[in-house]
C-alpha positions as CSV (number, residue, x, y, z in Angstrom):
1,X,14.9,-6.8,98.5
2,X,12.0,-7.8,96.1
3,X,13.1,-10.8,94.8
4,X,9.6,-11.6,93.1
5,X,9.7,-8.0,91.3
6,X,13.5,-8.7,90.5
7,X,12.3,-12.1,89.1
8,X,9.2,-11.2,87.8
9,X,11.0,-8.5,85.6
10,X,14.6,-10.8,84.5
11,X,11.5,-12.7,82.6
12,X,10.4,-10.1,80.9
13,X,14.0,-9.8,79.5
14,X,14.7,-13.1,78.4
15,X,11.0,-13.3,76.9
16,X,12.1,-10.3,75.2
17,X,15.3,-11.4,73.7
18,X,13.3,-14.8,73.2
19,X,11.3,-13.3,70.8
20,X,14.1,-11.6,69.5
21,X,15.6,-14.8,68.4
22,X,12.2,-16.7,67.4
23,X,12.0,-13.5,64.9
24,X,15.6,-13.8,63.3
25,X,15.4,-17.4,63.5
26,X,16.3,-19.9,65.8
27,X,17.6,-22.3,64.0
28,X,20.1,-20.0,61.8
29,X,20.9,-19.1,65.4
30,X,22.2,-22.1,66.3
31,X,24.0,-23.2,63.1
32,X,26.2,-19.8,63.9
33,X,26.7,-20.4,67.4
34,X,27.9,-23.9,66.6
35,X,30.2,-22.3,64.1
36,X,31.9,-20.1,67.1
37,X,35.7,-21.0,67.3
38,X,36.2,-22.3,71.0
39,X,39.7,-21.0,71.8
40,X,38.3,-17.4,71.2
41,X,35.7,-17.9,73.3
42,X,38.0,-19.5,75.6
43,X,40.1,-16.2,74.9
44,X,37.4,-14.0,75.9
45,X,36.9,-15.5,79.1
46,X,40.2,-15.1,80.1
47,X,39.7,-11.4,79.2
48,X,36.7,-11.1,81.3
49,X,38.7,-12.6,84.0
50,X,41.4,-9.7,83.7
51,X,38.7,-7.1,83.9
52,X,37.3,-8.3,87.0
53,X,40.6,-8.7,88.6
54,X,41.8,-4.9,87.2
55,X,38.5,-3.8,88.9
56,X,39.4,-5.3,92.3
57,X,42.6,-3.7,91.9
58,X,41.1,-0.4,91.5
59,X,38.8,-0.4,94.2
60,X,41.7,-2.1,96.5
61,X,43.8,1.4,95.3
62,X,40.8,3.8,96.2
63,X,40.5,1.8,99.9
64,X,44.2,2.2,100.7
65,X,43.7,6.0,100.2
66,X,41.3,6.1,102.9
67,X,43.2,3.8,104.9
68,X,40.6,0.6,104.9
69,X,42.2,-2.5,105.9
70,X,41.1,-5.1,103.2
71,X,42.2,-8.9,102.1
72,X,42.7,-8.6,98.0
73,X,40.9,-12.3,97.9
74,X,37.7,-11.4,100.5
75,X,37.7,-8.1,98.2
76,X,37.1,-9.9,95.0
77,X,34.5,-12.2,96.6
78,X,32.7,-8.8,97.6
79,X,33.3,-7.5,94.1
80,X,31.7,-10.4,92.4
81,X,28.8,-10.2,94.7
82,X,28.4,-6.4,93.7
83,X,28.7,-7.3,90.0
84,X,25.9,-9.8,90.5
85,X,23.6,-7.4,92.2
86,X,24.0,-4.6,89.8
87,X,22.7,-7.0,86.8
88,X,20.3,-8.4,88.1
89,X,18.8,-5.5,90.0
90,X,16.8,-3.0,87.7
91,X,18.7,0.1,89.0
92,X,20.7,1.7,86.5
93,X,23.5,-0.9,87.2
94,X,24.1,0.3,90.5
95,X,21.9,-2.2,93.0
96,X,25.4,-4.0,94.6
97,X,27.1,-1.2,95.4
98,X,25.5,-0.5,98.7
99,X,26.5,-4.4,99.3
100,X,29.8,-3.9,98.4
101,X,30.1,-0.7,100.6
102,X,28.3,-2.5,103.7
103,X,30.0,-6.0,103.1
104,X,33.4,-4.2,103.3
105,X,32.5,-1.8,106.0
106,X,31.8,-4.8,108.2
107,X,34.9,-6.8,107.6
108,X,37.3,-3.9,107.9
109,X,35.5,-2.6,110.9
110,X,34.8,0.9,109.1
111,X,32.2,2.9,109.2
112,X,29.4,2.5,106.1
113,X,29.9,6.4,104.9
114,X,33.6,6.2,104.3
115,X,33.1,2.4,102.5
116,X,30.4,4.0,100.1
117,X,32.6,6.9,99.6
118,X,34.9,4.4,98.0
119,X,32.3,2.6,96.1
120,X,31.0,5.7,94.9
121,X,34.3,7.0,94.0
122,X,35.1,3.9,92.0
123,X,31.8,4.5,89.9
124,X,32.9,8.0,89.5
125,X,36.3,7.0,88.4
126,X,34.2,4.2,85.5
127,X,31.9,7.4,84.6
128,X,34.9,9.6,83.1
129,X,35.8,7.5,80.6
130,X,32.9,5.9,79.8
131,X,31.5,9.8,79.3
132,X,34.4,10.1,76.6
133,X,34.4,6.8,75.0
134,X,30.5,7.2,74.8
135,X,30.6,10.7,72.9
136,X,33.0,9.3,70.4
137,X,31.3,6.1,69.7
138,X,27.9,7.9,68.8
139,X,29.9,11.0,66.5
140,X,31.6,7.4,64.7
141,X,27.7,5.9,64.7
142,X,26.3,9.3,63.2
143,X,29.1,9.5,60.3
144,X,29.6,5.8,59.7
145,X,25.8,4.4,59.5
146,X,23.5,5.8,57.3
147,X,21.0,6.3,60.2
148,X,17.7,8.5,59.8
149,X,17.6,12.2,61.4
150,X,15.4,10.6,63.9
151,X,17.8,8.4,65.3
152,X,20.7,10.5,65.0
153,X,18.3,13.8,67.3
154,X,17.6,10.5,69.9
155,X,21.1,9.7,70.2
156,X,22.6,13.0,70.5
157,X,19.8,14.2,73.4
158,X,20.5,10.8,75.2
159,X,24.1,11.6,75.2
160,X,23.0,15.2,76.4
161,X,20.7,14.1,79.4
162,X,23.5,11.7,80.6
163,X,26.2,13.9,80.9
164,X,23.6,16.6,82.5
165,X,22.5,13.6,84.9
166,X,25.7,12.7,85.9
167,X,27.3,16.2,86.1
168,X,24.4,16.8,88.4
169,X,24.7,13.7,90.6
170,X,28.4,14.2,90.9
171,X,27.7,17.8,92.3
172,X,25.7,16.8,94.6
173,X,28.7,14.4,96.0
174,X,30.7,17.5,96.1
175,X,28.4,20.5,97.4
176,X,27.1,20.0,100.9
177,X,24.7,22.8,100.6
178,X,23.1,21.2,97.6
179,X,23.3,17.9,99.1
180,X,21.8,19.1,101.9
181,X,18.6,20.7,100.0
182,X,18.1,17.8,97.6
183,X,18.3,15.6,101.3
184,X,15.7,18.0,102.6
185,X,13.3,18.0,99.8
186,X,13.5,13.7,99.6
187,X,12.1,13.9,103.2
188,X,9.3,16.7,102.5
189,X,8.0,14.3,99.8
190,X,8.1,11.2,101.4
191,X,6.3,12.7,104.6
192,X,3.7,13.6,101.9
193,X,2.9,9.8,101.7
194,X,4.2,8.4,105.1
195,X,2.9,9.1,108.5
196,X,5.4,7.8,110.7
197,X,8.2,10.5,111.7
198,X,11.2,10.6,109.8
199,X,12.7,13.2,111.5
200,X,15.5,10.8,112.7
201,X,16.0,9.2,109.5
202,X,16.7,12.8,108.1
203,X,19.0,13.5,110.6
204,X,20.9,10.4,110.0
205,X,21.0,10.8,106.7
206,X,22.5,14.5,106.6
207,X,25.0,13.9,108.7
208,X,26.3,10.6,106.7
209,X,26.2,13.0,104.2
210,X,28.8,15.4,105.4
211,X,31.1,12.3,106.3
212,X,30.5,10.8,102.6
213,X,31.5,14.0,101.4
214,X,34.3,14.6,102.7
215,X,35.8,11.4,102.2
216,X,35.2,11.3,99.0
217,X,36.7,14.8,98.9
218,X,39.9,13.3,99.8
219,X,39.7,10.2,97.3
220,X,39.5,12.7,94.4
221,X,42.1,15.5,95.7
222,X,45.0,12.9,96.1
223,X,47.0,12.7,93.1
224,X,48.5,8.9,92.9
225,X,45.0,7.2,93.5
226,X,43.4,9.7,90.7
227,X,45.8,8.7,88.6
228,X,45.9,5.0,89.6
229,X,42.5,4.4,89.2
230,X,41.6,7.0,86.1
231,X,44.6,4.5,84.1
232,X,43.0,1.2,85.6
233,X,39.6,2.7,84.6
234,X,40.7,3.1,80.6
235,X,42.5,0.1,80.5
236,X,39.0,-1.5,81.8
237,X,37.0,-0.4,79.1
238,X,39.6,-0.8,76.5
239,X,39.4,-4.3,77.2
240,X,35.8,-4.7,77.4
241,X,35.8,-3.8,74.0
242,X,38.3,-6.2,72.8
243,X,36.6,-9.1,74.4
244,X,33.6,-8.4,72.4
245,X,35.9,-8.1,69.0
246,X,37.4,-11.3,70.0
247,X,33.9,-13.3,69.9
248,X,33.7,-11.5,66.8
249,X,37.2,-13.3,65.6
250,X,35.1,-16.6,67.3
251,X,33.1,-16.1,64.5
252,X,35.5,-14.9,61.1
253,X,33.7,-12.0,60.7
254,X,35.8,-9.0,59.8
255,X,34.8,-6.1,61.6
256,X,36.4,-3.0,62.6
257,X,37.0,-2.1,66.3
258,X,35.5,1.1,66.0
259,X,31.7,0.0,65.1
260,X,32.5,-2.7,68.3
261,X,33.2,0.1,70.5
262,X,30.7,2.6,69.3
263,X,27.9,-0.3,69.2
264,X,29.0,-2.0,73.2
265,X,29.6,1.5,74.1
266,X,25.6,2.9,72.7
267,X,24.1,-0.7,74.2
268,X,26.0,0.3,77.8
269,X,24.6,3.3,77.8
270,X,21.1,2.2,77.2
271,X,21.9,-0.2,80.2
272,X,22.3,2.2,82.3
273,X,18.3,3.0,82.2
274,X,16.9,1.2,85.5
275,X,14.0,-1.1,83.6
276,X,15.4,-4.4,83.3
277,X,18.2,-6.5,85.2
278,X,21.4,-5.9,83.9
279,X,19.8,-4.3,80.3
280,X,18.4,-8.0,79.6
281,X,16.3,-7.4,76.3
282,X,17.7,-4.1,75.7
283,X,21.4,-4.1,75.8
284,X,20.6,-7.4,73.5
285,X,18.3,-5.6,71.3
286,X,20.1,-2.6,70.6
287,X,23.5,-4.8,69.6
288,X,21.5,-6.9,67.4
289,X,20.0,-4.5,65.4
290,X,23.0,-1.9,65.4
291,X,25.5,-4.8,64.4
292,X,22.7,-5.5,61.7
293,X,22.5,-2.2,60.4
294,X,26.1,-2.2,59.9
295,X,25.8,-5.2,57.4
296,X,26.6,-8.0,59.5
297,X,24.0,-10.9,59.2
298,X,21.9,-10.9,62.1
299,X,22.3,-14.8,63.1
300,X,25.5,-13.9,63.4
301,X,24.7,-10.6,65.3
302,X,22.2,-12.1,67.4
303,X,24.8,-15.2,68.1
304,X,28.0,-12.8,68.7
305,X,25.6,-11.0,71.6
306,X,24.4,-14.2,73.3
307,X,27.7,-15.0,73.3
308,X,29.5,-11.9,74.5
309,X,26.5,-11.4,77.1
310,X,26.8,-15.3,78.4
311,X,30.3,-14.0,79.3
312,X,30.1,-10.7,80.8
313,X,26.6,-11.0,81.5
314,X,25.4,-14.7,83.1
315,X,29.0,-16.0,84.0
316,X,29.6,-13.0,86.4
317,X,26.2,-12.6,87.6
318,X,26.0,-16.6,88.5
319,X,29.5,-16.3,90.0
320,X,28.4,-13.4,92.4
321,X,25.4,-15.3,93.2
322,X,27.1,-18.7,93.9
323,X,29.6,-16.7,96.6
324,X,26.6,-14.7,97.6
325,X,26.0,-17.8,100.5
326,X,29.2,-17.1,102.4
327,X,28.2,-14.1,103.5
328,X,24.9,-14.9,104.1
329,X,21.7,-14.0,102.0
330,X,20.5,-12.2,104.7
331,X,23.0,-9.5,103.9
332,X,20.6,-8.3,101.1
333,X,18.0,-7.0,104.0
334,X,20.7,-6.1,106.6
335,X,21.9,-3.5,104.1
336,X,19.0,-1.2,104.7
337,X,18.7,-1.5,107.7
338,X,22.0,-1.4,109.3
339,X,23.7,1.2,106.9
């Protein structure tokens, strides 16, 4: 792991959303964050605190389908560890879950391709709804602000590349003839620019495939854990929505839960872009300025997002990283080359 890259660029977020803040105003900043009602702060923190415990739940669900033996405490340790990795890793959200996968595999005993079967099905469980939510949230942007034909061509092709990107990535999971050809052409390129024989790494590498797949094959075909975990899933990002309406509440402004949804749900999907950590600058950026075009006073946008991101954001991240030390930093490097 890079950690002066993953360093080097969390900077360039925070001196992005620095000069953010310098721009609105820093000092209007702070008189509305010292207006913010503590007990709905307090309030969303315990939410946050649900979520992460209905996403342990979830992923504790999808390993009892594949029969991998797990303690529910260890597994939220390994969780908030993932959680950490995925925001402050610029990789579309998606750095920790190889951790998660290998930290699991090595305390249950199982092998790596069935653990990330699990990890990926969990993603792939977060995708579906997120995938509906998303597509109402930006037809509810399009008809409620008056945004420019611009804007409203940008948002819809966004939507339209993520759903292609996705659907693609998830048939890859699925189709082992596919996966094998995408597999194949990874390796033709990279001998293009390495010289030492890979011909073993391929090899590996396909036949992991084959065992991820079918794993994951099973996850998806059994019934009670689609169901189990599609329902945890919507209840997920049902309350991620509410917790940013209550720091709204923190603050006695009055708006509606739809422009909450439609603005977290457009800022998450921008996240998902692998530039900066966890969305730092962006995610920020575009709930500022979307809150503000929707007539709320951007102190109080800018001081509703620092808010809501010091909870789902920072808290988590420094929680992951605080429980990162019991099992051992080095796990970071052992991932690659043990998995």
């Amino acid at each position: 792991m890079d950690y002066k890259k993953v360093f080097g660029l969390l900077l360039v977020g925070l001196i992005i959303l620095a000069g953010m803040i310098i721009f609105i105003g820093p000092g209007e900043v702070m008189n509305a964050l010292q207006q913010a009602n503590m007990k709905y702060v307090i309030l969303a923190i315990i939410i946050q605190f649900i979520i992460m415990s209905l996403w342990d739940i979830k992923w504790s669900v999808i390993l009892d389908g594949v029969g991998v033996p797990h303690k529910k405490l260890q597994l939220f340790a390994m969780l908030l560890v993932g959680l950490a990795l995925n925001n402050l890793t610029p990789s579309g959200r998606s750095g920790g879950e190889p951790v998660r996968a290998y930290l699991v595999s090595k305390s249950s005993g199982k092998s790596f391709k069935t653990t990330f079967a699990t990890v990926i099905g969990d993603k792939i469980f977060d995708i579906f709804p997120f995938t509906v939510l998303a597509l109402a949230a930006i037809t509810y942007l399009i008809f409620t602000l008056h945004l420019s034909q611009s804007i409203i061509i940008t948002l819809i092709i966004a939507m339209i590349l993520f759903i292609a990107i996705i659907a693609f990535l998830i048939y890859i999971c699925f189709n082992e003839a596919l996966g094998i050809r995408v597999i194949k052409w990874v390796f033709r390129q990279l001998r293009r620019f390495m010289s030492r024989d890979l011909d073993t790494y391929e090899f590996k590498t396909l036949e992991a495939l084959i065992d991820f797949q079918e794993s994951l094959k099973y996850l998806l075909k059994d019934q009670k854990i689609f169901s189990a975990a599609l329902t945890i899933a919507f209840i997920v990002w049902f309350l991620e929505i509410l917790r940013v309406y209550v720091v709204f509440l923190a603050f006695g402004v009055n708006v509606s839960l739809g422009m909450v949804a439609s603005v977290f749900l457009l800022s998450t999907l921008v996240g998902m872009i692998p530039a900066l950590p966890g969305g730092i600058g962006t995610i920020d950026g575009i709930m500022i300025i979307v809150y503000s075009l929707a007539g709320i006073s951007p102190f109080i946008s800018t001081a509703v997002t620092l808010i809501e991101r010091l909870i789902s954001f920072w808290m988590v991240s420094i929680m992951g990283l605080l429980i990162l030390p019991y099992f051992g930093t080095g796990v970071l490097d052992e991932v690659s080359t043990d998995s």
